[in-house]
SELUM-652635 format. One record per residue: residue number from 0; chain; x, y, z of N, C-alpha, C, CB in turn. Coordinates in Angstrom, 1 decimal. Glycine has a CB too. Layout:
REM SELUM-652635
 pos unit  neast nnorth    nup caeast canorth   caup  ceast cnorth    cup cbeast cbnorth   cbup
 NUM    A      X      Y      Z      X       Y      Z      X      Y      Z      X       Y      Z
...
***
This chain:
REM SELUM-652635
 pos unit  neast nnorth    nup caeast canorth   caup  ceast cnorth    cup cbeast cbnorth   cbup
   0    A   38.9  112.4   49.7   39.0   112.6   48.2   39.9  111.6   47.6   39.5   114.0   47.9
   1    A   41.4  111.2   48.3   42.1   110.2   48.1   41.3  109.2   47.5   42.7   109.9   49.2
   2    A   40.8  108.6   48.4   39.9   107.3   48.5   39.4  106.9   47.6   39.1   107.2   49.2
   3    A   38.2  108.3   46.8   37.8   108.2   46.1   37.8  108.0   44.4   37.7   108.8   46.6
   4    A   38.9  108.4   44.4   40.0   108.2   43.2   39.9  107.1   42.2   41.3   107.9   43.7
   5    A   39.9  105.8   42.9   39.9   104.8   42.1   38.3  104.1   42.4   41.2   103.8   42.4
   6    A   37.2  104.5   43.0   36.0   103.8   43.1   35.2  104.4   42.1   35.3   103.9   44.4
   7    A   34.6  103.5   42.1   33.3   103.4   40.6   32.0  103.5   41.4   33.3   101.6   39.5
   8    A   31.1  104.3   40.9   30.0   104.9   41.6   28.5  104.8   40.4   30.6   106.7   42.1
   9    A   27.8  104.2   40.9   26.5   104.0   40.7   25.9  105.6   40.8   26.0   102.9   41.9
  10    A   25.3  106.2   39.5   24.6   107.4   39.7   23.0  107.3   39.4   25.3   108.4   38.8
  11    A   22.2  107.2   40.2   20.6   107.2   39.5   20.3  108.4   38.7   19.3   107.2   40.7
  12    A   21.0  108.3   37.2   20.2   109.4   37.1   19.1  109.9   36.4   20.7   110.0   36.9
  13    A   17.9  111.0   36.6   16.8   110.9   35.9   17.1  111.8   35.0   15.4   111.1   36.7
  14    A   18.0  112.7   34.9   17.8   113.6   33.9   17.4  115.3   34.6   16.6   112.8   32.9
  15    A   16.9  115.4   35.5   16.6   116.2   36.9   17.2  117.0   37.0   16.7   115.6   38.2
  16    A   17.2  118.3   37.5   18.2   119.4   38.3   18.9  118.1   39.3   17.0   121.0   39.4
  17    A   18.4  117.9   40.4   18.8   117.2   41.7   19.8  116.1   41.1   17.6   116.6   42.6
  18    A   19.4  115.4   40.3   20.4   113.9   39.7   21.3  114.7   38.8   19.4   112.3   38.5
  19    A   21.0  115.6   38.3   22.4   116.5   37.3   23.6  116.8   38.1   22.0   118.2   36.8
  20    A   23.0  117.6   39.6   23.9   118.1   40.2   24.6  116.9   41.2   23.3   119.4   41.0
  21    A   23.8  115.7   41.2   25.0   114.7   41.7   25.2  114.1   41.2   25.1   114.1   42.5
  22    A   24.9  114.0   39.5   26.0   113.3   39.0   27.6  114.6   38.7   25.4   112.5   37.5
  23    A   27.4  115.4   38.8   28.5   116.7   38.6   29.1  116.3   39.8   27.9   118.5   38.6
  24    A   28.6  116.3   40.9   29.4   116.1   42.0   29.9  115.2   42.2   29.0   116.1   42.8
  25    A   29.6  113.9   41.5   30.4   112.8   42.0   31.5  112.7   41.2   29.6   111.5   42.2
  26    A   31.3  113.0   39.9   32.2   113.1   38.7   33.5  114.6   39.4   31.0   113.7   37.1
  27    A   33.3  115.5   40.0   34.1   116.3   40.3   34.9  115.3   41.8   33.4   117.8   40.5
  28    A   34.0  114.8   42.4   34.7   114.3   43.9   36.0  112.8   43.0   32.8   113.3   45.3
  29    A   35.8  112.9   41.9   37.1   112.3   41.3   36.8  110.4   40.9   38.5   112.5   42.7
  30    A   35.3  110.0   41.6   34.7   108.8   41.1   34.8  108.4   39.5   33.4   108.9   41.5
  31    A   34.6  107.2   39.3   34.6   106.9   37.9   33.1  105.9   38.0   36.2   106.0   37.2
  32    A   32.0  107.4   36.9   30.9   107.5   37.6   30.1  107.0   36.0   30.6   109.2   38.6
  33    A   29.1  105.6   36.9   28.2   105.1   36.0   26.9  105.5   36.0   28.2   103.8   36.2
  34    A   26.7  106.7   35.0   25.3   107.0   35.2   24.1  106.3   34.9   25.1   107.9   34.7
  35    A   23.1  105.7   35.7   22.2   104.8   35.4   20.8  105.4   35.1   22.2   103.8   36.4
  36    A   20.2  105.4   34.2   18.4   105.8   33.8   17.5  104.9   34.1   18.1   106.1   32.3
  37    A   16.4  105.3   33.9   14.8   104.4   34.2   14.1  104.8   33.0   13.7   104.9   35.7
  38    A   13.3  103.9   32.1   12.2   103.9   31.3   11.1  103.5   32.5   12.3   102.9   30.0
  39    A   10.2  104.1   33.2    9.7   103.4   33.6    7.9  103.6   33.2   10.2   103.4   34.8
  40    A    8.3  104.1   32.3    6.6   104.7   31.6    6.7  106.2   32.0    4.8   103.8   32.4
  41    A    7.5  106.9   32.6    7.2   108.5   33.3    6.3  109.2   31.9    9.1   109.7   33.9
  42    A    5.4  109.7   32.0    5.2   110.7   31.1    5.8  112.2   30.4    4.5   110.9   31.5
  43    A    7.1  111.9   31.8    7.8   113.2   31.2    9.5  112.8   30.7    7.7   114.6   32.4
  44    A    9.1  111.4   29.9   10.4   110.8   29.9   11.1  111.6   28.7   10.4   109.0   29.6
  45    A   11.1  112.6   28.7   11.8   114.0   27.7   12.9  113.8   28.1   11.4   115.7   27.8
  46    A   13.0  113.7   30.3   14.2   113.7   31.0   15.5  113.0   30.6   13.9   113.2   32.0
  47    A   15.1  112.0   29.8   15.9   111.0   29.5   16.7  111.7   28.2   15.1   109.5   29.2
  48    A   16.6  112.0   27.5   17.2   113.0   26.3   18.1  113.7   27.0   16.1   114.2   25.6
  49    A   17.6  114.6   27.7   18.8   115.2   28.7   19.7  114.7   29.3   18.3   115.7   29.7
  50    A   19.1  113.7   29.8   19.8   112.7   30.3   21.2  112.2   29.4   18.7   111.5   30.5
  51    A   20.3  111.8   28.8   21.3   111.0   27.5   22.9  111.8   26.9   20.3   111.0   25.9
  52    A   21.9  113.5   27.0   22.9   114.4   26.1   24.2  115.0   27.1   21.9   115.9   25.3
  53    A   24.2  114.9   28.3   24.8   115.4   29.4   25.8  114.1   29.6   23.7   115.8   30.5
  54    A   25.5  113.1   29.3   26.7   111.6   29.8   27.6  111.9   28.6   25.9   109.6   29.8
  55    A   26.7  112.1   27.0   27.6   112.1   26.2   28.8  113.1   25.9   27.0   112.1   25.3
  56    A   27.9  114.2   26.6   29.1   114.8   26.7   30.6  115.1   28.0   28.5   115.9   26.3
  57    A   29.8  114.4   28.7   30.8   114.0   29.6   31.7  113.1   29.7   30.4   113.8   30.4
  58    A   31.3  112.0   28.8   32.3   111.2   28.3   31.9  110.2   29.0   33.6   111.6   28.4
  59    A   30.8  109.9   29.5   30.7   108.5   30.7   29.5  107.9   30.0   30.2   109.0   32.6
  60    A   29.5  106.2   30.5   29.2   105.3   29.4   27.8  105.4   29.7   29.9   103.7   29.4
  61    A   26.4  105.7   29.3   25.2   106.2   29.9   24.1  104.9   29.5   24.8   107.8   29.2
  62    A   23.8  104.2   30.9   22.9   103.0   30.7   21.5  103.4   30.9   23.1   101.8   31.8
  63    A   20.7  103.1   30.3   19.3   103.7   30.1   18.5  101.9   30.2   19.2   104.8   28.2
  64    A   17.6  101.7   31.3   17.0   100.8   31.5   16.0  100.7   31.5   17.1   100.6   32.1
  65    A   15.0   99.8   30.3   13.6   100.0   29.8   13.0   99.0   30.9   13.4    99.5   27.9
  66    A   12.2   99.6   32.2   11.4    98.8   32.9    9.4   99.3   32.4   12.0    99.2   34.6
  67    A    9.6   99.8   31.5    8.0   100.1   31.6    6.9   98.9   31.5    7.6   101.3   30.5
  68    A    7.6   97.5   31.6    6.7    96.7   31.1    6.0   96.7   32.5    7.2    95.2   30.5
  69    A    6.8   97.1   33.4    5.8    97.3   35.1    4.9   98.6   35.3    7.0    97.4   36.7
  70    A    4.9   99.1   34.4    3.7   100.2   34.4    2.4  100.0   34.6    3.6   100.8   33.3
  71    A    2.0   98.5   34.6    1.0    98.5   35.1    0.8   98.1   36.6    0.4    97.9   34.5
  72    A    1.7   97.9   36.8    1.6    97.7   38.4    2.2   99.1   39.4    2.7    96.3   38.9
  73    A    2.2  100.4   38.9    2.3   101.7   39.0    0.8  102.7   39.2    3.0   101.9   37.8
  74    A    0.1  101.7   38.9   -1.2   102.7   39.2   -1.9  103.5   40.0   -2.0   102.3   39.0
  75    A   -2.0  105.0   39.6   -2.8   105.5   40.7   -1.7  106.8   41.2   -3.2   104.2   42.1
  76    A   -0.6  106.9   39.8    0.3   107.8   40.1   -0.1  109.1   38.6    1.9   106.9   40.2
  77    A   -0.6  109.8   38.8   -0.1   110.8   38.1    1.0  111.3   37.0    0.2   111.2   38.9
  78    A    2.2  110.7   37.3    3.3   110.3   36.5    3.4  109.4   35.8    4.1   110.2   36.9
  79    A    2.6  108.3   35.9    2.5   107.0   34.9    1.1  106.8   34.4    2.9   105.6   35.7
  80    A    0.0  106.8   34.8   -1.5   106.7   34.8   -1.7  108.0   34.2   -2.4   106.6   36.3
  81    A   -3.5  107.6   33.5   -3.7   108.3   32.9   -4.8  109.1   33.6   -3.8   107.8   31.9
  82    A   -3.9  110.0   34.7   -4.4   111.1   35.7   -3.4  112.5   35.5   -4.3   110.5   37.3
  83    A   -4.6  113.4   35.3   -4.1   114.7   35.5   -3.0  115.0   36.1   -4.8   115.5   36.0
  84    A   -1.5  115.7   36.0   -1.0   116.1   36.9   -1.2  117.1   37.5   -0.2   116.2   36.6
  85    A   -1.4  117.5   38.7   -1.5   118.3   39.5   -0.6  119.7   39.3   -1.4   117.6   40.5
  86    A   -1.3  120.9   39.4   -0.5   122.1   39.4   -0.5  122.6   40.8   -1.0   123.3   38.4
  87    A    0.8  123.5   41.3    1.0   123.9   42.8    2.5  123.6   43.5   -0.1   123.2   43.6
  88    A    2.0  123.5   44.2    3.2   123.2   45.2    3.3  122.0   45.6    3.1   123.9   46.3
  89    A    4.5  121.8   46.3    5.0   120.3   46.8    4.0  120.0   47.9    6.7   120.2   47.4
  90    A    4.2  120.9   48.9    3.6   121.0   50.2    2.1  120.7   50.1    3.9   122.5   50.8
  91    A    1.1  121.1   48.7    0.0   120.5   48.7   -0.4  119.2   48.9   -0.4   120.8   47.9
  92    A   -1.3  118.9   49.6   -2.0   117.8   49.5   -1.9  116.7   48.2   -3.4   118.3   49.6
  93    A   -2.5  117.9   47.0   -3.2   117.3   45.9   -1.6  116.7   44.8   -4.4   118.6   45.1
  94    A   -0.3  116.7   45.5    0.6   116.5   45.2    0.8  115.0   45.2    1.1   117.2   45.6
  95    A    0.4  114.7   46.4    0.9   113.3   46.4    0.0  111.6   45.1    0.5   113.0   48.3
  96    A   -0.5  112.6   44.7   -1.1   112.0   43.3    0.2  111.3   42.7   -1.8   113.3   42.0
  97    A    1.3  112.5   42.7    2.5   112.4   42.0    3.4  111.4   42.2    3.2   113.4   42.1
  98    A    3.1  110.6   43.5    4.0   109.4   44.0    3.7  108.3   43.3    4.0   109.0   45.4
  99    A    5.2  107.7   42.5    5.0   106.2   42.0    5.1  105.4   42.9    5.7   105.7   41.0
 100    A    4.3  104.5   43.1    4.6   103.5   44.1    5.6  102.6   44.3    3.8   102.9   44.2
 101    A    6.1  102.9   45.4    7.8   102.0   45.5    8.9  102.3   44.7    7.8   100.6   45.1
 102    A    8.9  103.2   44.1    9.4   103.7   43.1   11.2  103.6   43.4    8.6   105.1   42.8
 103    A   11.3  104.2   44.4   12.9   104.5   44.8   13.8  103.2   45.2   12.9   105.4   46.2
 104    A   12.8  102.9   46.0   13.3   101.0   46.2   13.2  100.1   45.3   12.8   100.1   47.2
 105    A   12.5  100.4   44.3   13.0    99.6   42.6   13.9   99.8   42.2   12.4    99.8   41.5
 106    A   14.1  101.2   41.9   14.9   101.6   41.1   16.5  101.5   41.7   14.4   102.9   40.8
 107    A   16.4  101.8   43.1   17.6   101.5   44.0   18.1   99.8   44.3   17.3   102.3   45.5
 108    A   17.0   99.1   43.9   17.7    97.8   43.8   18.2   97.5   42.1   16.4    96.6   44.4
 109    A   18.0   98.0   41.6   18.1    97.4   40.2   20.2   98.6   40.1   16.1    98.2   38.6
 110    A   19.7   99.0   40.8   21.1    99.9   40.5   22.1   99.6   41.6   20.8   101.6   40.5
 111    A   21.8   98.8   43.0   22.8    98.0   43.7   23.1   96.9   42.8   22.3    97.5   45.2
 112    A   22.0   96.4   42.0   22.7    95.2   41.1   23.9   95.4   40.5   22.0    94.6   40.0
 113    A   24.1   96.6   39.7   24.5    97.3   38.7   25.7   97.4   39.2   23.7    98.5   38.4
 114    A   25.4   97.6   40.8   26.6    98.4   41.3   28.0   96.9   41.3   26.1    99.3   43.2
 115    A   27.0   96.2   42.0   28.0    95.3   42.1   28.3   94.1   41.2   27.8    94.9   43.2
 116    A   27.6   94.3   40.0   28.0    93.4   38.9   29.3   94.2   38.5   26.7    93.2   37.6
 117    A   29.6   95.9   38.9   30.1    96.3   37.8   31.3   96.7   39.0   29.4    97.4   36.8
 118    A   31.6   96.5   39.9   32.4    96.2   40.8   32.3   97.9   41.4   33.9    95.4   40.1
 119    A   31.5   98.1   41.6   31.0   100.1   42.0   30.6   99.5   43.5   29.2   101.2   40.9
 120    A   30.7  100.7   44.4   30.8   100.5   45.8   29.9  101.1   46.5   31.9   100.8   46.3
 121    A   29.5  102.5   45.6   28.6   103.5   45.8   27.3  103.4   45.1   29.2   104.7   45.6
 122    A   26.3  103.8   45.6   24.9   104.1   44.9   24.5  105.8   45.3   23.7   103.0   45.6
 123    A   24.8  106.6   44.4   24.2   108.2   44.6   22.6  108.0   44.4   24.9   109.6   43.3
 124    A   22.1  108.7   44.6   20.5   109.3   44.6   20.0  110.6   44.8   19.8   108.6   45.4
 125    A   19.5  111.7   44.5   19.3   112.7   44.5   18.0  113.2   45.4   19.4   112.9   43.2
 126    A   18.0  112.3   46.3   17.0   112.9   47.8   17.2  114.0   48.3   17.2   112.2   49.2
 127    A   16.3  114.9   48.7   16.9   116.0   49.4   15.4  116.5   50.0   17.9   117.1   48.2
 128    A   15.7  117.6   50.9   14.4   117.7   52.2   13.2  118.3   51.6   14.9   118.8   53.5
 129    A   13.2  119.1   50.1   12.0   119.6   49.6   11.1  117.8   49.2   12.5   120.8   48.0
 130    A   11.1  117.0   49.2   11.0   115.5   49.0    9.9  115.1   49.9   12.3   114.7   49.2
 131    A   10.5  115.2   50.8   10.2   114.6   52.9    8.7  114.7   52.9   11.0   116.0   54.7
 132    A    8.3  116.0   52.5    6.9   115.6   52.9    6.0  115.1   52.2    6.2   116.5   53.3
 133    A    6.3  114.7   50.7    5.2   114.0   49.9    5.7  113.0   49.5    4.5   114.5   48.9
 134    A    7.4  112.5   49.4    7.7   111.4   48.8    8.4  110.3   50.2    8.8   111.9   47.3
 135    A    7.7  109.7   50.5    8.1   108.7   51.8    9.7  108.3   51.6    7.2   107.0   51.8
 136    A   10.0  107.7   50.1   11.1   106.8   49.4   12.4  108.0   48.9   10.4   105.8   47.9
 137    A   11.8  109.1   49.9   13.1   110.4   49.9   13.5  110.7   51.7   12.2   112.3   48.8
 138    A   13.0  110.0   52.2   13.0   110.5   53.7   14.0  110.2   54.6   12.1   110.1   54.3
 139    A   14.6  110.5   55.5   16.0   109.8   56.2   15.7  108.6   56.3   16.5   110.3   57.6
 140    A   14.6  108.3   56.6   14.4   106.8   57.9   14.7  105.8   56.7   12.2   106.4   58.9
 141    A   13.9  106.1   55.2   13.8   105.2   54.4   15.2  105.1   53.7   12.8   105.4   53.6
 142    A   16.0  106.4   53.7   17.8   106.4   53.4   18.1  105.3   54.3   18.8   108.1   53.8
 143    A   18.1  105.4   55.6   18.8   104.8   56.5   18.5  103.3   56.7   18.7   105.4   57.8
 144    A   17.2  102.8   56.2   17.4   101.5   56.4   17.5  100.5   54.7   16.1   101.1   57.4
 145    A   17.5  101.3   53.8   18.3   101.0   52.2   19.9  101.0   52.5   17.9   102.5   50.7
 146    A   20.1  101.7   53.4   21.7   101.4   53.6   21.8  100.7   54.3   22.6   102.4   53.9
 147    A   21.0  100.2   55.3   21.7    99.4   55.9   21.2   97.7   55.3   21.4    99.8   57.5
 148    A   19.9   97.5   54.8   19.9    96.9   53.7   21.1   96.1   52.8   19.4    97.7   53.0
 149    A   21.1   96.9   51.6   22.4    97.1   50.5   23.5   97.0   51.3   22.6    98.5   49.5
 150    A   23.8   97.0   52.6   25.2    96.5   53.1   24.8   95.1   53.6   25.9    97.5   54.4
 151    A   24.2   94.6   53.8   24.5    93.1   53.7   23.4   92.1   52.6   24.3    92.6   55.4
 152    A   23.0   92.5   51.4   22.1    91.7   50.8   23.2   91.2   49.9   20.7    92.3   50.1
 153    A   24.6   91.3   49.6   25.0    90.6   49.2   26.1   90.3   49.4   24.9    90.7   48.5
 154    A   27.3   89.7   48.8   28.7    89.3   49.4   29.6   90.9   49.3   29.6    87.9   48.4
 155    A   28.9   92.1   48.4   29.9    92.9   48.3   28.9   93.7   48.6   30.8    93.1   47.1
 156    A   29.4   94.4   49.9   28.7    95.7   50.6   28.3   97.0   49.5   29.9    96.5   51.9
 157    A   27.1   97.7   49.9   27.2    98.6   48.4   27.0   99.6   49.4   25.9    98.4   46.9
 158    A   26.6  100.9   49.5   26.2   102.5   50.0   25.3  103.4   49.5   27.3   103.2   50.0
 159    A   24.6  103.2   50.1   23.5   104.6   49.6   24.2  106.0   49.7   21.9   104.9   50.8
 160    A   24.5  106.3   49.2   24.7   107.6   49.2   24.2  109.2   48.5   25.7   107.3   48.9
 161    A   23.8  109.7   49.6   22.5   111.0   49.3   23.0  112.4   49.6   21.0   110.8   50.3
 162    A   24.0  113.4   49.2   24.8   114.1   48.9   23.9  115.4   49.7   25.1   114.1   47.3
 163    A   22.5  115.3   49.1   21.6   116.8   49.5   20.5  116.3   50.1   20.9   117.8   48.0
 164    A   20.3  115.2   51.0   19.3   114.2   51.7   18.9  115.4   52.6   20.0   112.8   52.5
 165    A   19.0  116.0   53.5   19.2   117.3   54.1   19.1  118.8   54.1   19.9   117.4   54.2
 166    A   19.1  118.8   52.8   19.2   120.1   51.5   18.1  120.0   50.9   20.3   120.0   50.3
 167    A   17.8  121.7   50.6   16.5   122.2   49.9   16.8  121.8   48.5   16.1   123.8   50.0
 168    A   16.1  122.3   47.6   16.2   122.5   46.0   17.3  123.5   46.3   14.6   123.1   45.2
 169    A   16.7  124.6   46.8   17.4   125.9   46.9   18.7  125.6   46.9   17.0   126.7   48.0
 170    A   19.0  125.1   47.9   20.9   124.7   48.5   21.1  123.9   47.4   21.2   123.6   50.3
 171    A   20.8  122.9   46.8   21.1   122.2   45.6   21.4  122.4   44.3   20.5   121.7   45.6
 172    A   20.6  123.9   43.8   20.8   124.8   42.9   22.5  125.7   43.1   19.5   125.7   43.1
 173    A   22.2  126.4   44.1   23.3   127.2   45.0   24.4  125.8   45.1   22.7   128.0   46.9
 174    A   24.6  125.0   45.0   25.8   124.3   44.8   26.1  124.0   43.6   25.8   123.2   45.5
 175    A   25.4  123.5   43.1   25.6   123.5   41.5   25.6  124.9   40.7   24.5   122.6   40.9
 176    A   25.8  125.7   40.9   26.3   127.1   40.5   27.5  127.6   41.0   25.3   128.1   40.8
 177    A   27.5  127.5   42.3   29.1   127.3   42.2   30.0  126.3   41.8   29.5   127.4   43.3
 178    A   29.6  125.2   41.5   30.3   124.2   40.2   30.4  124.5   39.0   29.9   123.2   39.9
 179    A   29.6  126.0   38.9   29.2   126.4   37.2   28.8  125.1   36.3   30.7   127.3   36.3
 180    A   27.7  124.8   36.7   26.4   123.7   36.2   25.9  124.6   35.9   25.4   122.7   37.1
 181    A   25.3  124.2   34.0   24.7   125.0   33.2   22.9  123.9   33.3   25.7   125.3   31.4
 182    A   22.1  124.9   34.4   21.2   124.0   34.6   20.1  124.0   32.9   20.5   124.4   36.2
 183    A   20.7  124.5   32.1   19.8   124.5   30.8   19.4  123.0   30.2   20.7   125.2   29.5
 184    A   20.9  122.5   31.0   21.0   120.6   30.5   19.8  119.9   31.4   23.0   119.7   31.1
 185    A   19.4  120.1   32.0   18.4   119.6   33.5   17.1  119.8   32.8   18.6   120.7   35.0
 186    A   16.6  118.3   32.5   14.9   119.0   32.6   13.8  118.3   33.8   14.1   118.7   30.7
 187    A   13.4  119.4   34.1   12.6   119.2   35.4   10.7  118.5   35.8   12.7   120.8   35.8
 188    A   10.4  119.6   34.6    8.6   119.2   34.1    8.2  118.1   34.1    8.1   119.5   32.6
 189    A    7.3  118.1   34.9    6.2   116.4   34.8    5.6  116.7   33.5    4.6   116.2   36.2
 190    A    5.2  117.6   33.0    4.7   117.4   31.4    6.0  117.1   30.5    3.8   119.0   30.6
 191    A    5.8  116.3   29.6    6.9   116.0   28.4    6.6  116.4   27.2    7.2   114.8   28.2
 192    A    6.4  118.1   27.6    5.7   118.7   26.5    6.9  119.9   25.6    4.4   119.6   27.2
 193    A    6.9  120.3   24.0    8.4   121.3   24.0    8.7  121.5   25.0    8.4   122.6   23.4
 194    A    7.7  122.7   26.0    8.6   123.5   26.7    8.1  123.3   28.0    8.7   125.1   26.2
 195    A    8.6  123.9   29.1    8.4   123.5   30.5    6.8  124.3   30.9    9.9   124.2   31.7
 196    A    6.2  123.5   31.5    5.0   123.9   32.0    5.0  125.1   33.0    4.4   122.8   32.5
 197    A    6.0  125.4   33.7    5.9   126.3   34.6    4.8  126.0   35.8    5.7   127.5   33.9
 198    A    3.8  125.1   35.8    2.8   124.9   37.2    2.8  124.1   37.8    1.6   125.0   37.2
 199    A    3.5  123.0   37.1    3.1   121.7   38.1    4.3  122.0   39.1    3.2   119.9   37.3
 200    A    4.6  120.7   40.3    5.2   120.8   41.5    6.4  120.9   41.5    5.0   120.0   42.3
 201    A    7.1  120.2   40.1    8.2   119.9   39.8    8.7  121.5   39.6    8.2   118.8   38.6
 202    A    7.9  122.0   38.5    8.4   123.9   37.7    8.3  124.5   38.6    7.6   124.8   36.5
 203    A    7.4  124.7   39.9    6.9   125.1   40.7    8.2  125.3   41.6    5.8   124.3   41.0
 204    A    8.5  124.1   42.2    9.8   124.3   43.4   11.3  125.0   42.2   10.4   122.2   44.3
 205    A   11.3  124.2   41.0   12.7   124.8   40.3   12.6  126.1   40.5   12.9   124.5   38.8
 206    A   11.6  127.0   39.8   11.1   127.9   39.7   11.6  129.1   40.9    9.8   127.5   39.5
 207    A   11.1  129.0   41.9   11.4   128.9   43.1   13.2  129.2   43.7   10.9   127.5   43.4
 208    A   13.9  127.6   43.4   15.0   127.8   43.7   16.0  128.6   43.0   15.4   126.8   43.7
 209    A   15.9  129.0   41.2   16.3   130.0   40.7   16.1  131.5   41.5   15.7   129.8   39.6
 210    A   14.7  131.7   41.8   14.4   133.1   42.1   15.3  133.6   43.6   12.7   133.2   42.3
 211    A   15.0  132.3   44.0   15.9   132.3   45.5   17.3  132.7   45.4   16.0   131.0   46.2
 212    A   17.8  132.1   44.4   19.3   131.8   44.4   19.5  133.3   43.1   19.8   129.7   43.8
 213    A   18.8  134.3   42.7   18.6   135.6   42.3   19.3  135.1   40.5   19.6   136.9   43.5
 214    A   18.8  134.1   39.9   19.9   133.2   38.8   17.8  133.0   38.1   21.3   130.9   39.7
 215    A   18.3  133.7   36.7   17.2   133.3   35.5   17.3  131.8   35.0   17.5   134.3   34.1
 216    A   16.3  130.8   35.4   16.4   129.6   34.7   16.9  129.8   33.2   15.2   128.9   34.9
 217    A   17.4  129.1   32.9   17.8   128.8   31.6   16.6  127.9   30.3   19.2   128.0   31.9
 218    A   15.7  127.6   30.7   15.0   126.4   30.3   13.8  127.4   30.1   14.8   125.0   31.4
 219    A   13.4  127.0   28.6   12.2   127.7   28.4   11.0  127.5   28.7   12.0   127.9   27.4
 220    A    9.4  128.0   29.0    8.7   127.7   29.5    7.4  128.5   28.7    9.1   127.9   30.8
 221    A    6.6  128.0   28.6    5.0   128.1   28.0    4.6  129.3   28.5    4.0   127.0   28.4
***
């Protein structure tokens, strides 16, 4: 915790239950924490609002990065393309529609830049085991060799660091409630519609981790 004190920490965040609760965490573990966003065409870039309104009030300087001019080299995802999102579960098949391609190792290089233009040591990311089976660029093997990567691509070592890499939704909820994280701030929905869709994979697992963890989502739903 010492240690931690005076390092500056890279936060990917989307705006997410999972990126809420690590940026809460890293901000409580005593870092002086740079939260970083993505435009990257998502359709449900609502996230980013959230996003936005949660740094402000935290008081941390909130960088929001317009990449969508690469949306066309995204195709064939669900979340960017103009394809149905899928309703169900993670564990389905018809989920992996939902993967942007390369998505994590874009976004995790543009934010080791970040890290070490801005003299930050750490890179957080919000991986965790509900991920593993449809998103490759959430998986240990692919944690483990981005870290070992980002420790030597430049003169200043950087760190992946993945808090709930291991951890369900469920366990990730259940920690951020005992931080008393008001997950109302968190928006989750692949649709960027008023209110939360409640079916796709995203509402689907949240949905889920609330009921588990015996806690009424806060976020309204269609």
């Amino acid at each position: 915790m010492e240690e931690s004190m005076s390092q500056k920490a890279v936060v990917i965040y989307s705006g997410g239950m999972d990126s809420f609760t690590v940026l809460n965490l890293a901000v409580k573990e005593g870092y002086e924490v740079l939260p970083l966003s993505f435009n990257y065409g998502q359709k449900h870039v609502k996230e980013l609002e959230y996003a936005a309104n949660v740094c402000k009030q935290l008081g941390l300087q909130h960088k929001v990065v317009d990449i969508s001019a690469i949306n066309s080299l995204l195709a064939g995802s669900s979340l960017t393309d103009d394809i149905d999102i899928p309703e169900g579960h993670y564990e389905e098949e018809s989920m992996k529609s939902t993967v942007v391609p390369n998505r994590n190792m874009m976004l995790l290089s543009m934010a080791v830049a970040y890290a070490i233009s801005s003299g930050a040591n750490k890179v957080f990311y919000g991986a965790h085991s509900g991920d593993h089976a449809i998103y490759p660029d959430c998986r240990p093997e692919f944690v483990e060799k981005m870290k070992a990567v980002c420790a030597i691509a430049d003169y200043q070592p950087v760190d992946i660091v993945t808090p709930f890499l291991n951890n369900s939704k469920i366990e990730i909820l259940t920690a951020g409630l005992k931080m008393g994280l008001d997950y109302g701030q968190s928006w989750t929905c692949y649709n960027g519609r008023e209110k939360a869709c409640g079916k796709c994979g995203a509402c689907t697992e949240r949905l889920e981790a609330f009921k588990l963890n015996n806690v009424q989502d806060p976020l309204a739903y269609e």
